[in-house]
N, C-alpha and C positions, 0 to 999 in steps of 0.2 A: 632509468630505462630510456634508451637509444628511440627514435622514431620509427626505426626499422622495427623496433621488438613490441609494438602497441599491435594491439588485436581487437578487432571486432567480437560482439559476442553479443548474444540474445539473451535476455532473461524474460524465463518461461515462472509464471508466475502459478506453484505449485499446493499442493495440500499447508506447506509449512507455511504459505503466505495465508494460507485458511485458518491454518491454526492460530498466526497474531493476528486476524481479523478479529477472533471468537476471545480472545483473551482482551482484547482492546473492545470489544462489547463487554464485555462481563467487569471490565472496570469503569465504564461508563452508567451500566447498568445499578449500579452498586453506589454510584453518586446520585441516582431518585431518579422515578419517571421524566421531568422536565429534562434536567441533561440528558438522558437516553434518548429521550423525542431529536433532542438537538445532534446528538452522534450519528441519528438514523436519517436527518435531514441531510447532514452532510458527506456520509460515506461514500454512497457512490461519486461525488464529484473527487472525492480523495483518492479513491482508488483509479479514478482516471486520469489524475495529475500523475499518480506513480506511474500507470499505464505511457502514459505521453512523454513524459520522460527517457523513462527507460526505451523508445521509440526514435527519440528526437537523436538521442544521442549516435544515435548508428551512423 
């Protein structure tokens, strides 16, 4: 791909990012309370690295 043909673009982060939120708890959950505790302390900082990312890049 030419430099002329690169595109800007947003991602809008939608129910399907919801739905492997909920599938990435439900296998965390499934490895016992302690790792659960431990996926819940750290999601939101994860989801706002994807967030930042996908940001930075524009």
């Amino acid at each position: 791909m030419t430099k002329e043909g690169d595109q800007i673009f947003t991602v809008y982060f939608t129910m399907e990012f919801n739905k492997c939120l909920d599938q990435i708890q439900i296998f965390f959950e499934e490895q016992g309370e302690e790792v659960l505790e431990w996926w819940f302390s750290k999601e939101d900082n994860m989801v706002y690295e994807i967030v930042s990312q996908s940001h930075s890049s524009l």
